[in-house]
C-alpha positions in Angstrom: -20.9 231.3 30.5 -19.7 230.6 27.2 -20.1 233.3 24.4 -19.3 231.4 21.5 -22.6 229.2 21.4 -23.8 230.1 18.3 -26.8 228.1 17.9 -27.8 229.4 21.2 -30.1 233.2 22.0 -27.9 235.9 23.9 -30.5 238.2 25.5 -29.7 241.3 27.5 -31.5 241.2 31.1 -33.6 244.8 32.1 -32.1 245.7 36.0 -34.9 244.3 38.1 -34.6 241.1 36.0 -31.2 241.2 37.5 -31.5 242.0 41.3 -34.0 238.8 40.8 -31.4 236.8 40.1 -28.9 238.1 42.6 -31.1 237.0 44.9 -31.4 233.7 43.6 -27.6 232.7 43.7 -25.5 232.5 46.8 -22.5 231.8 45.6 -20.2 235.0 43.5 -17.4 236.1 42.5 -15.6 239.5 43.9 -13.0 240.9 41.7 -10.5 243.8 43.1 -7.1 245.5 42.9 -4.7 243.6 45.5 -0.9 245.0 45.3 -1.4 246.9 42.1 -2.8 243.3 40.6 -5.7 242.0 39.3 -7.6 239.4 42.1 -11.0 237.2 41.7 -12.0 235.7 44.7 -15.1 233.7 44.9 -17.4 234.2 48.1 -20.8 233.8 49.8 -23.2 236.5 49.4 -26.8 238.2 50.3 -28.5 241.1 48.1 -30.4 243.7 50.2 -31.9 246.4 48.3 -29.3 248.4 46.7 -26.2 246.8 48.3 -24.4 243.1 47.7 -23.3 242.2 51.0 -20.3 239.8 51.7 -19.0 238.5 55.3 -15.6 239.3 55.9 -13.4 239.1 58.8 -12.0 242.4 60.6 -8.4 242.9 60.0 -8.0 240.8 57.1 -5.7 242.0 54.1 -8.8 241.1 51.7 -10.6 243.7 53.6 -8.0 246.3 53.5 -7.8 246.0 49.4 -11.7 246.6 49.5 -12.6 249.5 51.7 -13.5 252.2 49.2 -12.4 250.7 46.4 -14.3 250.4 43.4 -15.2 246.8 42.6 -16.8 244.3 40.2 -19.0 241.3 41.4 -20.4 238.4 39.2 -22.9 235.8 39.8 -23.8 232.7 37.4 -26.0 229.6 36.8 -25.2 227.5 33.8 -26.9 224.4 32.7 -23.9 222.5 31.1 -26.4 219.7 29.6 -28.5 222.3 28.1 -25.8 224.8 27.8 -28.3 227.8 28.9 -27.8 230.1 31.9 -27.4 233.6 33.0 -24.9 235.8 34.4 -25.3 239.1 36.4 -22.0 241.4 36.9 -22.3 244.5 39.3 -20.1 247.1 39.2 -19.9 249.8 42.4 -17.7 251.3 45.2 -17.5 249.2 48.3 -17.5 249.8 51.9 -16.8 247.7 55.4 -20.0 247.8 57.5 -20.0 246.2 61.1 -21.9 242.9 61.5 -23.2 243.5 64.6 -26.0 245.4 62.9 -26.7 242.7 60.0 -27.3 239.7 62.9 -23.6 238.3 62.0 -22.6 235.9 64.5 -18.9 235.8 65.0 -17.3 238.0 67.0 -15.2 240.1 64.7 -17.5 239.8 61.5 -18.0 242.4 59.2 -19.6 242.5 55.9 -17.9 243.9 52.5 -21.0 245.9 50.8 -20.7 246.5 47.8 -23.3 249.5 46.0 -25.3 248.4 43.1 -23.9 251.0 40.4 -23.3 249.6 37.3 -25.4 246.3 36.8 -25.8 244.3 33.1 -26.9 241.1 33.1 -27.2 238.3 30.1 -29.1 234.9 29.2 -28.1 232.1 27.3 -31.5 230.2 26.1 -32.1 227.6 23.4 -33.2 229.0 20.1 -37.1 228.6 19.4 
């Protein structure tokens, strides 16, 4: 979401403003340490309670740069037309939890939780 609309309101959003929206987008983006490097992948997502949960696949090297590590998840809806939106970033340690437990259905399947720690949130709205 742009930050250069001038002739546009910038709001901060209060936490449970945030885990609203969460829970409204399905699509995110994970970003992580991979080899010492900066990575931004963008995946599918659930939010239950305190914990952003993404399906992984066991034995995967994506999984290996996450377990433990501390990581930084965004989720977005922009109107390009309108040019209004809102964006939610998350920032927390993650951890590999088995699917079985979470109903996933392939064999193998694990989910990537990632702990709500840090969470700021921002919306773009026309001026009134």
């Amino acid at each position: 979401m742009s930050s250069t609309d001038h002739d546009r309101a910038h709001e901060a959003l209060e936490p449970a403003e945030c885990l609203r929206l969460l829970g409204t987008a399905g699509i995110g983006r994970l970003a992580y340490t991979q080899a010492a490097l900066p990575a931004i992948r963008p995946v599918s997502f659930s939010l239950r309670g305190q914990d952003v949960l993404v399906p992984a696949v066991r034995g995967s090297s994506f999984l290996t740069a996450l377990q433990g590590a501390v990581v930084a998840f965004e989720a977005d809806d922009y109107d390009p037309a309108t040019r209004t939106g809102w964006a939610v970033t998350v920032v927390g340690r993650s951890r590999v939890v088995d699917g079985d437990g979470l109903g996933a259905a392939v064999p193998g399947a694990c989910v990537i939780a990632v702990q709500v720690g840090l969470l700021e949130g921002w919306r773009t709205t026309a001026p009134a």
